[in-house]
Structure formats: C-alpha cells, structure tokens
C-alpha positions in Angstrom: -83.5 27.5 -23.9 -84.2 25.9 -20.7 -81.3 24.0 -19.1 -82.1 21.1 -16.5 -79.8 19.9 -13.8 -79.9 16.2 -13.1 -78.6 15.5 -9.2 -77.5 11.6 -8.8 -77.5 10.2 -5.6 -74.4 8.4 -4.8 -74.5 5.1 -2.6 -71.7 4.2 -0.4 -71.1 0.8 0.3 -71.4 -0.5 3.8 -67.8 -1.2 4.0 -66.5 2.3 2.8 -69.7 3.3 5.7 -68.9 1.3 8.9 -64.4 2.1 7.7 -65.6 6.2 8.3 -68.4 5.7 11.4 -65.5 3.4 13.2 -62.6 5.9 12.3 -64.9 8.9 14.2 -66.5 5.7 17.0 -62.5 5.1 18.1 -61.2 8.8 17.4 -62.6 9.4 21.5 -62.0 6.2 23.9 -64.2 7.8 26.3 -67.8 5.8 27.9 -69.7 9.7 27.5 -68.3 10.1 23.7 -69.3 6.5 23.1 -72.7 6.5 24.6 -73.3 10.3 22.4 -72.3 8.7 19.3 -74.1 5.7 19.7 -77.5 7.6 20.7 -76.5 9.7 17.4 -76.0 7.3 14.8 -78.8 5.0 15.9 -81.8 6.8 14.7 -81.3 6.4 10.8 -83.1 3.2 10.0 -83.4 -0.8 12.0 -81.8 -2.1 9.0 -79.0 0.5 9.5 -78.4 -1.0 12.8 -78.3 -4.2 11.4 -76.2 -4.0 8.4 -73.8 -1.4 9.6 -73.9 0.0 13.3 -73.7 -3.9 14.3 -70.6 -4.6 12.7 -68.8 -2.1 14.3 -65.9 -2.2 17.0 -64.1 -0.2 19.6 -60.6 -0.9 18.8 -59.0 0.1 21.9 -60.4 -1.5 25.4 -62.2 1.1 27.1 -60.4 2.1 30.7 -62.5 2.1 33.8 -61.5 4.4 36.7 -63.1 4.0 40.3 -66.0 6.6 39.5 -67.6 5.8 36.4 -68.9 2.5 36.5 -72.6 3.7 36.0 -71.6 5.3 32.7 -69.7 1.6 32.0 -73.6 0.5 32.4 -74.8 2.2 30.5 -72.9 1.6 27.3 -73.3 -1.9 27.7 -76.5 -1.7 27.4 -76.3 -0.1 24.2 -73.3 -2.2 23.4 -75.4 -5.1 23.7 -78.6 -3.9 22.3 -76.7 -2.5 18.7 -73.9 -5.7 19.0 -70.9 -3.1 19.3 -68.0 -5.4 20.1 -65.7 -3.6 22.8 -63.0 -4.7 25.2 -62.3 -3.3 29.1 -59.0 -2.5 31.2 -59.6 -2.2 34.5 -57.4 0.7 35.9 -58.5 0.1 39.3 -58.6 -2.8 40.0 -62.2 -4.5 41.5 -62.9 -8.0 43.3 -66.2 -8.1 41.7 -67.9 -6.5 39.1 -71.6 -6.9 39.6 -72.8 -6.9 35.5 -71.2 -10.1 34.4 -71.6 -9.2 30.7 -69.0 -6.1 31.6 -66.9 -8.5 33.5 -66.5 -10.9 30.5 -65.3 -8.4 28.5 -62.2 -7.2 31.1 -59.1 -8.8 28.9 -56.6 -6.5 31.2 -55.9 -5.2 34.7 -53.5 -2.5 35.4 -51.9 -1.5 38.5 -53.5 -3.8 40.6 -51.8 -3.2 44.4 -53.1 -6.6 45.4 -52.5 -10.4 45.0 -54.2 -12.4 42.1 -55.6 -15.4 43.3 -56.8 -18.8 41.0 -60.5 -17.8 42.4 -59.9 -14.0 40.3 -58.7 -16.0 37.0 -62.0 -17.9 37.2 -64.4 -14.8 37.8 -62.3 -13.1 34.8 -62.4 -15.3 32.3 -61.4 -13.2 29.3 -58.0 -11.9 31.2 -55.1 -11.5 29.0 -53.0 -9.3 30.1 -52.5 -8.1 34.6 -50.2 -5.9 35.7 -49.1 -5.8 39.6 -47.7 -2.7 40.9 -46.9 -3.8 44.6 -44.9 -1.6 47.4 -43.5 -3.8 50.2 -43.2 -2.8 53.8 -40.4 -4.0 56.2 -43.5 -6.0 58.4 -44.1 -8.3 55.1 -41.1 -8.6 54.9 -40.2 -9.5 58.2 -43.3 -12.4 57.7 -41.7 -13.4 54.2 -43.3 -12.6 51.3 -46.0 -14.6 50.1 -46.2 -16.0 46.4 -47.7 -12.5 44.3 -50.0 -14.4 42.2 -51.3 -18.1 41.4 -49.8 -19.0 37.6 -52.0 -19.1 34.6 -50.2 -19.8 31.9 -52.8 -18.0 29.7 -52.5 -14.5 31.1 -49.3 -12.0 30.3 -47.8 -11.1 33.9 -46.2 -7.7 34.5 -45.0 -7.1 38.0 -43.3 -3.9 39.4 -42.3 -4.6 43.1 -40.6 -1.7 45.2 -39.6 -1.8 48.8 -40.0 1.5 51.2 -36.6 0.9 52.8 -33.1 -0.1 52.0 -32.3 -2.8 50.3 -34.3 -5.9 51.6 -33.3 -9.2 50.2 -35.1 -11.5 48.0 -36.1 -14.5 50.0 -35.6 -17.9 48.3 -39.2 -18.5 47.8 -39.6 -14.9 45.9 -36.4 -15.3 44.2 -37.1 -18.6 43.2 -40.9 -17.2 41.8 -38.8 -14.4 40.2 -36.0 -15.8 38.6 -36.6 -20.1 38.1 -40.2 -19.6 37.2 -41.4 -18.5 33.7 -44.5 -16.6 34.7 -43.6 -13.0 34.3 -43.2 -10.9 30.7 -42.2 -8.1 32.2 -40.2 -7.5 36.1 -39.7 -4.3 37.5 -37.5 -4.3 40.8 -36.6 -1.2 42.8 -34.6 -0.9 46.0 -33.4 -4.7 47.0 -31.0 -7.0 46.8 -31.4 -10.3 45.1 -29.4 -13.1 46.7 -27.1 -15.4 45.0 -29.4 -18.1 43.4 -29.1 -21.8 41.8 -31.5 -21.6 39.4 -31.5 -23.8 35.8 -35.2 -23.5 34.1 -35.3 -20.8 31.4 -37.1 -18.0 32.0 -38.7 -17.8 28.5 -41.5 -15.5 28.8 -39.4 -12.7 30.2 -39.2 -10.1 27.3 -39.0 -6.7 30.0 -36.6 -6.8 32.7 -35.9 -3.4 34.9 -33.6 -3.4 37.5 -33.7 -0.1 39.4 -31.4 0.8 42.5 -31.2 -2.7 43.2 -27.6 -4.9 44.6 -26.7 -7.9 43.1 -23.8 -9.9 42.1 -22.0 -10.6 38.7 -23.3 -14.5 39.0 -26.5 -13.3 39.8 -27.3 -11.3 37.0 -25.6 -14.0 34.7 -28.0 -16.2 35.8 -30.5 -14.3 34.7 -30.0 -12.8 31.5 -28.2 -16.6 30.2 -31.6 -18.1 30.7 -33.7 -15.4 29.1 -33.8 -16.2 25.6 -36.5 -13.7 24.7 -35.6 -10.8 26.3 -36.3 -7.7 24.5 -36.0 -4.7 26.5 -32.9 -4.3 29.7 -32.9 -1.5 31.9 -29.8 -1.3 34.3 -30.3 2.1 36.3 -27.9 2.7 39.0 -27.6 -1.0 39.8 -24.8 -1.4 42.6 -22.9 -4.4 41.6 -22.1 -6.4 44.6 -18.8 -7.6 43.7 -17.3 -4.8 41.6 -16.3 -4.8 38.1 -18.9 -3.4 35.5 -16.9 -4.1 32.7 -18.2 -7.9 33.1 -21.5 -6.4 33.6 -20.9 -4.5 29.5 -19.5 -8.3 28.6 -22.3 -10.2 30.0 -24.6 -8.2 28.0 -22.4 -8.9 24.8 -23.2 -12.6 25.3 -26.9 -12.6 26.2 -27.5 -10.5 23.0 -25.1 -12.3 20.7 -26.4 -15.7 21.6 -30.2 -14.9 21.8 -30.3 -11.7 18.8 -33.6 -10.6 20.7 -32.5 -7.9 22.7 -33.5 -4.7 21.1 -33.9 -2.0 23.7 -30.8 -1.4 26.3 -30.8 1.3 29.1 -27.5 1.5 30.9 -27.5 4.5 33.2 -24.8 4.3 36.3 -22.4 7.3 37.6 -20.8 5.0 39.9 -18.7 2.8 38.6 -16.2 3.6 35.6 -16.2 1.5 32.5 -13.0 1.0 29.8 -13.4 2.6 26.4 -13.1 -0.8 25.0 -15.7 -2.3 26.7 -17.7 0.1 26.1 -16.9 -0.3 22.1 -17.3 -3.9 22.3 -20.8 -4.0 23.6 -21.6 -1.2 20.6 -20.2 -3.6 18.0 -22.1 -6.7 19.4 -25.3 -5.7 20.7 -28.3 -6.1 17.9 -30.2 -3.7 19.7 -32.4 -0.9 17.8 -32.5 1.4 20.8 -29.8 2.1 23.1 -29.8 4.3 25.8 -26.4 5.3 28.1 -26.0 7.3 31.0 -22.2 6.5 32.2 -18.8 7.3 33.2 -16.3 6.1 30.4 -12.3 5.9 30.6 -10.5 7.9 28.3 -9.8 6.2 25.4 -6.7 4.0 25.4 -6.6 3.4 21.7 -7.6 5.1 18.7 -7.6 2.0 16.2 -11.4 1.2 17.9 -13.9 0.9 15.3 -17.8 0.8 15.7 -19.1 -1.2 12.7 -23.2 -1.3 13.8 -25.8 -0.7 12.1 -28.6 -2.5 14.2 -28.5 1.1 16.1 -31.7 3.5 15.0 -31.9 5.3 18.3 -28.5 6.4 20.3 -28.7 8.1 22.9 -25.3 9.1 25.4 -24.4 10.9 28.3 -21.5 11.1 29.9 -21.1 11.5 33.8 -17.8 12.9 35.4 -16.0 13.1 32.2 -15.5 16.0 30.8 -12.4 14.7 27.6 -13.6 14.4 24.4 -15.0 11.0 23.6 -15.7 11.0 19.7 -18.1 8.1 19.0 -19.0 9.2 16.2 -16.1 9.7 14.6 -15.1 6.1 14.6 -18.9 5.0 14.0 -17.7 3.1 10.3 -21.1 2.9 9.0 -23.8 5.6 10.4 -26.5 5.7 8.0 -28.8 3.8 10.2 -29.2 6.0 12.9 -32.1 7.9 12.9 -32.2 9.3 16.2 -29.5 10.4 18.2 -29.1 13.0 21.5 -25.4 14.9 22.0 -24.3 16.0 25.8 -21.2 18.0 26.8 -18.9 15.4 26.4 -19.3 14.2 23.2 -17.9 15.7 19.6 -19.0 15.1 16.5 -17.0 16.2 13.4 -18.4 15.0 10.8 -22.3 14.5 11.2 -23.6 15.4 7.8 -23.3 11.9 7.3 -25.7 10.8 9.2 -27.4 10.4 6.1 -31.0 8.8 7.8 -31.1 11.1 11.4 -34.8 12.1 11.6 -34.3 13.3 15.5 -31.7 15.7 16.3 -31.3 15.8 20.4 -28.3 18.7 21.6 -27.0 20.2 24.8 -24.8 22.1 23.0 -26.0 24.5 20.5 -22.7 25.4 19.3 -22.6 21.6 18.6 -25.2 21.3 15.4 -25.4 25.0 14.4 -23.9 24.0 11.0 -26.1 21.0 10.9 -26.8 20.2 7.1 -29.1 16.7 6.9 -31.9 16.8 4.6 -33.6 14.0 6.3 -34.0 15.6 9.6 -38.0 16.3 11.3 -37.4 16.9 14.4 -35.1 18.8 17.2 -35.2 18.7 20.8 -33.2 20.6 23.0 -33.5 22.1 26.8 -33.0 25.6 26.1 -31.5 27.0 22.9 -31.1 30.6 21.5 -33.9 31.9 19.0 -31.1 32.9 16.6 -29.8 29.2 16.6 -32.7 27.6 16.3 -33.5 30.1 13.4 -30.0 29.1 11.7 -30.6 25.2 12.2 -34.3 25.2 10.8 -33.1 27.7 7.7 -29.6 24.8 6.8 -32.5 22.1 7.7 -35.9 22.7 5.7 -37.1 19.4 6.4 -37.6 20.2 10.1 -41.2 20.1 11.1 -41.2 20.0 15.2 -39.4 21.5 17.6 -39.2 20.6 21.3 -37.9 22.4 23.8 -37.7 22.1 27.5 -37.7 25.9 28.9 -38.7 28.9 26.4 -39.2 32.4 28.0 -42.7 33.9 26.9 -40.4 36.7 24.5 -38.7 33.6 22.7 -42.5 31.9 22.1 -43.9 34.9 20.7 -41.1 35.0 18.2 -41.5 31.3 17.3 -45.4 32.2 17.3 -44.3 34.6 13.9 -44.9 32.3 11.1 -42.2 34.2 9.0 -39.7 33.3 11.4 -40.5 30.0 11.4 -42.0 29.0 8.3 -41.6 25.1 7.8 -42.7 24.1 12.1 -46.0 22.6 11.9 -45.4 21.0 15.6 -44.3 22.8 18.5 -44.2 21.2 22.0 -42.7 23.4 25.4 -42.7 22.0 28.5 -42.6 25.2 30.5 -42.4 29.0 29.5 -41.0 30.9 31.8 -42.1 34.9 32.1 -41.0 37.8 30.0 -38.9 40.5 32.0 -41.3 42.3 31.6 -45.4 41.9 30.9 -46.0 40.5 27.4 -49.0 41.7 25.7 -51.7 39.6 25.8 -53.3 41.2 22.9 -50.1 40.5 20.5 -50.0 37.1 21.2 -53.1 36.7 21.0 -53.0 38.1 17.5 -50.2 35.3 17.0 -51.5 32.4 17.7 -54.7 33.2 15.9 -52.9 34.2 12.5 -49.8 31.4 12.5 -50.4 29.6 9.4 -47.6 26.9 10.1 -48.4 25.1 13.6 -50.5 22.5 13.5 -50.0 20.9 16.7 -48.9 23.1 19.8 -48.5 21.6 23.4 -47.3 23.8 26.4 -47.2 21.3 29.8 -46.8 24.8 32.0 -47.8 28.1 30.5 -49.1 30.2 33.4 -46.6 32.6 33.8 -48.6 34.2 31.1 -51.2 36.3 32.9 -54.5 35.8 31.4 -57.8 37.1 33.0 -59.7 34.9 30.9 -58.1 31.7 30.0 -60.8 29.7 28.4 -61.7 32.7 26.1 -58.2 33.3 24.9 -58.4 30.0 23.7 -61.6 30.1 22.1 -60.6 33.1 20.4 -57.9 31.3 19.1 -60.0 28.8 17.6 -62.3 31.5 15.9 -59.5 32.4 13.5 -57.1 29.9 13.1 -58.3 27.3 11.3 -54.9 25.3 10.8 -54.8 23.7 14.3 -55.5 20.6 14.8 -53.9 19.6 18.2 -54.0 22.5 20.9 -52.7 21.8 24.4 -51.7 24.5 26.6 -52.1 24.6 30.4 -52.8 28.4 31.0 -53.7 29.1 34.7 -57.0 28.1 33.7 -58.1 28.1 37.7 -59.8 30.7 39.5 -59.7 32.6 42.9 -62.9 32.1 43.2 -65.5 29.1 44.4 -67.4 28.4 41.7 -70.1 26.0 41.0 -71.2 26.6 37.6 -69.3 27.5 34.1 -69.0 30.8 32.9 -67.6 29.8 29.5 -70.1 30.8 26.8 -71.3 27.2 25.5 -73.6 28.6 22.5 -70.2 30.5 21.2 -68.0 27.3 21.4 -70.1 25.1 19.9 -70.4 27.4 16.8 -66.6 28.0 16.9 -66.7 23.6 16.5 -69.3 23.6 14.1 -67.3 25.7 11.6 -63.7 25.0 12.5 -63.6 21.4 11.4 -59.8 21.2 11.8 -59.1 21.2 15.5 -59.3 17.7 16.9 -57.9 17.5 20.2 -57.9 20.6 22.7 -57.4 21.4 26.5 -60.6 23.5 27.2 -60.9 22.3 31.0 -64.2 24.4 33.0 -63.8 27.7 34.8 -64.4 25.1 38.0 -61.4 23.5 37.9 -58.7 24.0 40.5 -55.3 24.1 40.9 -55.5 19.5 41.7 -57.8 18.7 39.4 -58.4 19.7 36.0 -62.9 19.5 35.0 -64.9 19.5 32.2 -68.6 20.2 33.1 -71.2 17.8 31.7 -72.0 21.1 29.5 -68.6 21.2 28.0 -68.5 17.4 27.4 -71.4 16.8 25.9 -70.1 20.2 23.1 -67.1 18.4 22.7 -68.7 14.7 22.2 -71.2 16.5 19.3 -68.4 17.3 17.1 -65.5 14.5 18.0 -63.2 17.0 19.8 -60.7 14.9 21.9 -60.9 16.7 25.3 -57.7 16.1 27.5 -57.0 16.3 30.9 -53.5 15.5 30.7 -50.9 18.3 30.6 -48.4 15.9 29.8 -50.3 15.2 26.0 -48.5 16.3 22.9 
C-alpha cells in the first residue's frame, strides 16, 4: 500500500500580513533596526511592496539625537521610496533641518533650551506638540525676561523654567504670559517667586501644573487653580507659602477639584509646614483624584469620628515627616475596595488590610507591617530592603504575586531569590543595586542560577558590579544559551574594561546562533567590550546581530 501526503499551502491575508510585519517594524524604534528591516522585507516581490510593505506605519515618532541625522536620511529615502508612513521628535532641538521631507514629518520638539519664534512654527509645519526646558540666569533676569515663545494656538506647549539662584520674581509681563494667558498644557516652575497677580481669563489649556521650591501667596495660587478648569495633574513640592497657613492651601484644593471634577493626579510633598488631621481628611473625602501622592507633616488626630468615604482613590501613596504617632488612615477608610496601589511608611498602621479586596501593588517600609498579608489580588511588591525570610513568607500567604522590586539586595540574598524553588510564582524581578557578599560569591553558582531559573521572565538590575566578573558579556551570553524563559534581561555588570580598546572581543558568530535559537529573549543589555565607565556602546557588529533577529538593545540602566 502506498500512502501519499498531500501538503496545502495556506495563504494569509494581507491584513493578518502587514498586523504581524508592523508588530516586529514597531517592536525596535531605532533609524539602524528600521533601515535592516526594511532592506529585509523588501526583496520578496514589487507587488509585495505595493500591497503590503506600503501600507505600513511606524507607530511611535522616531527620536532624533544630535549625531544621527545621516542614518535619519537614510530611512527617508526608503520611507519615501516603499510609502512607510512615520512621524519625528526632535530631542535636540535644530533651526533648520536641511531635507524638508524629514522636516515635514517633525510633529514634536523636546527639550528645546531656546525661544520658539512665529518664523519656527512656519518652517515646522506639522508641529504638535514643543516642550521648552529653559534655565534662567540672574543677567536675564536683571534685563526682564522676554516673552518664551510666539502663540500658536495649534501646537501643545510644555514649559519647565528654573532659575540658578534664589528665588527671582516673576515679572508682570511673564506672570502675565504664565498665569492670564491660555497657551501652556503643562508649567513647570522651580526656584521663584510669583508675585501677587490680577488676572481674570481662564487658563483652560492648563492640564499639568508643577510648582517646585517656589514662594507664593494663598491669593496667588487661588487665582490659579480657580481659573484652571482642566487641570489634571498638581504637583505642590516644598512650596513655601508666603503668608502661612497650609491648611487653606489642603481647602483650596478641595474647591478646584469639587467644582471642576478633573483633577486626577495630586502630589503634596512639604516637611515644613504642619497640617490638621481634619484638613487633611477633608481633602481625602473631596478630591476625585485617582492618584494621590503625600509627603507631609500631619497633627495628631483630634477626633476619632473622621471618616474617609472615597473611592475615586486607585493609587495612595503617604509619608509622614516628623511624626512619629500612629496615624490609622486606613482604619477609618469606609470603603477601600478601590485601591489598587498603596505604599506604607513608619508612621502609618494598618489593622485590618485584608480588605483591600482590589490592591494589586503592595509598597512597605516596614516589613513587620504586611508579613501576614493575605490579598489574593496582589502582583506586585516593592520595598527598599526586606529580609529573604519575609519576602519568602509574603509571596507563600500571596500566590498571586508575580514581581518583586527591591531597592538594595546583597549579592547572597539575589542568589537565593535566583533558586526557583524558593521563589516559585516571581516571573519579574527588578533591583536597583546589589551590594557585595561578605565574602566572594561564586561566579560559577550563579551562573548555574540564572541559567536554570525556570520562573523569571523579566530581570532588571540598574547596578550589579559589585559582582566581579572577568568576562561580563560572556556571562551573559551564557545565560542566554540555557535559559530559554527570559524574555527581558537588563543587568549593568561592570561591563567596562581597564583596557583601551578599539575593537570587540565578544564572539559575534556564537551570539548570533545563541538569537537564532533562543526565540524568547526580546530585550537585553549586551553593550561592546568598548564601552566605558560614561558611556555605554554597541559596535555596528553588535547592532546589526541584534537588528537580524528583533532584539531590543538598551542603553539605559534605568529600563525594567
């Protein structure tokens, strides 16, 4: 009997097509990644091109930095020849861009250090969005300081303006651009005082104001937030109110976010000035805020009938400076199945806070605190430092917990974390610095760890070099030889060297088979055995690797 086998060819649609090539096109927002994949997928058929590779587009706009406006070039030119539809932020910011098809497509500016002028809304005609990031000196301000920017009413404004000494005050001219002109979504001021103002037209395009370190009065800041109508996020940090009382300051809020309902992100951080229990109550029970954030020094409480009857409040989190009595909020919290993510300082007692029925975030300073922790909707726990053995009891009364973040973690504690049958349920861990072991760890162990923990997924470690590696690169691509589960890997090893190099000596024929048959990893620190302790390189070599198979390379310790 003879037995035939009859293979079908199955054809995708071009919509199911152009849905996976733009998933992999926008899993890299890089100009190199983008040129490589373009010169890759290109070469099929013309009517691929047309039907498919033509239709696609760059969701994110491409940032420019001061150094790579030839590779900018040259995917335009392939942009334009294929019909790849992209958008450009310029990170630094340029006068003139000599390709006009690139300067067309520049719908945002960040961080631009100088002044916007009618002439620069005309040679960017696309602009959407600029954000000014201006420092003044005492001479400017000596010689007034001159209107920031010409209005367009169709561009989003974002200014941050600093001062390098104490406490200048807003002329009327500026104060009157600030704070009686709607031209700015978001305002950032740090270090000055702004001057008592008669000012009427609303400010309605304000949604971001942040006061840092700056003076002004009660009537002032009245002014302000009564004619905002569309503020969304308030950031008071260590505001020194001229004349006194911060309890209006807690009241004033109250209003603006009763009246409006738009506000939904508050930071209150002060250690200067006390605030009554009550106040501090009221402004819980009125603000419609999802995300509120306090940093302050609160009376003890006066009265124990105070009830907090929220439930606008996801995110809560509350410090208390100089006060050391117990302050339950919690406790008279009516209703707290809305929070979902919460941090606990010294300060602060819960008694009750298995009835946080909806807490996905779990933030302590006191480990003592949460050790009997029960909340089967809890991912997530973040913490400076914390005992293994507590951890361990948390994540066993808490099997829903996935990540882990911790602020300091000795090298010994890490290798324990490292043992997946310590830690079965973490699939993310994120350390921002590991300390060393008393004594040497051995390299060999851990290495043996990472490679066979079958639970971590995603592992980011902002400092790790007190871990002595000869070889930093290859520890890490022998990582990626056996474990196949990663998919995120960021850890800043001491990946520099002693010695002035000018060429790799990672071997690139062994990484790119470790990509080609670990198809898991997606995003990895992997920097050249050039880089130095400033800057952190990828050779052309490495980057071209890491474009052939869609591995995010990053640069930034700070990822996660």
């Amino acid at each position: 009997m003879t037995t035939s086998t009859t293979l079908q060819t199955i054809t995708l649609p071009n919509i199911i097509i152009k849905v996976i090539l733009e998933y992999l096109l926008n899993r890299v927002v890089e100009f190199d990644y983008l040129i490589d994949f373009i010169h890759r997928y290109t070469l099929i058929s013309k009517k691929w091109n047309e039907e498919i590779i033509g239709k696609l587009k760059v969701n994110n706009s491409l940032t420019t930095t001061s150094c790579n406006y030839e590779l900018i070039n040259k995917w335009n030119r392939l942009a334009d020849r294929y019909k790849v539809d992209y958008e450009v932020q310029l990170e630094v910011y340029k006068k003139t861009i000599e390709n006009s098809e690139i300067r067309d497509r520049v719908v945002s500016i960040r961080n631009s250090i100088g002044l916007f002028t009618k002439d620069d809304y005309n040679y960017y005609k696309n602009i959407r969005d600029i954000s000014l990031k201006i420092k003044i000196s005492i001479h400017e301000f000596e010689h007034d300081l001159p209107l920031l920017i010409d209005y367009s009413k169709r561009v989003n404004h974002e200014l941050t303006l600093f001062s390098d000494f104490s406490y200048p005050k807003l002329s009327e001219k500026v104060s009157e651009t600030f704070f009686n002109q709607s031209i700015f979504k978001s305002l950032s001021l740090s270090y000055f005082t702004i001057s008592e103002m008669n000012h009427h037209n609303e400010l309605s395009l304000l949604q971001q104001l942040n006061l840092f370190s700056v003076v002004v009065s009660v009537d002032s800041l009245s002014s302000i937030l009564s004619r905002s109508p569309n503020l969304f996020k308030l950031v008071l940090n260590e505001i020194d109110i001229a004349d006194g009382d911060y309890n209006i300051v807690l009241k004033l809020i109250s209003n603006v976010s009763l009246k409006y309902q738009k506000l939904n992100h508050l930071l209150i951080h002060s250690n200067k000035y006390t605030v009554s229990y009550s106040s501090f109550v009221d402004l819980i029970n009125t603000i419609k805020c999802q995300n509120v954030d306090f940093r302050i020094v609160i009376e003890s409480p006066e009265q124990n009938q105070l009830v907090i009857d929220n439930t606008s409040i996801e995110k809560f989190r509350i410090i208390l400076e100089q006060n050391y009595s117990k302050i339950d909020i919690f406790s008279i919290w009516k209703d707290k199945s809305n929070l979902r993510d919460i941090y606990l300082s010294t300060g602060v007692s819960i008694e009750d806070m298995n009835k946080l029925i909806s807490l996905d975030t779990l933030h302590f300073h006191d480990d003592k605190m949460v050790s009997q922790v029960k909340i089967a909707s809890l991912r997530e726990l973040k913490t400076k430092t914390c005992p293994i053995h507590t951890i361990k009891i948390i994540l066993q009364n808490n099997i829903g917990i996935t990540k882990l973040d911790v602020f300091i973690m000795s090298a010994k504690k890490l290798a324990k974390i490292l043992d997946s049958k310590s830690f079965p349920t973490l699939t993310s861990l994120v350390i921002k610095y590991v300390h060393p072991a008393e004594r040497d760890i051995n390299v060999d162990a851990l290495l043996s760890l990472f490679q066979n923990n079958r639970n971590l997924q995603y592992i980011s470690i902002q400092n790790c070099k007190s871990i002595s590696l000869k070889n930093p690169q290859e520890f890490v691509m022998s990582i990626l030889q056996v474990n196949s589960i990663l998919i995120s890997f960021i850890v800043h090893f001491n990946f520099t060297t002693n010695e002035d190099k000018i060429e790799d000596n990672i071997d690139f024929n062994l990484l790119d088979t470790i990509f080609s048959n670990n198809r898991t990893i997606q995003k990895l620190l992997l920097p050249s055995t050039i880089s130095n302790d400033v800057n952190i390189i990828y050779s052309q070599k490495l980057i071209n690797i890491f474009n052939k198979h869609s591995v995010i390379r990053t640069t930034n310790v700070d990822d996660k």
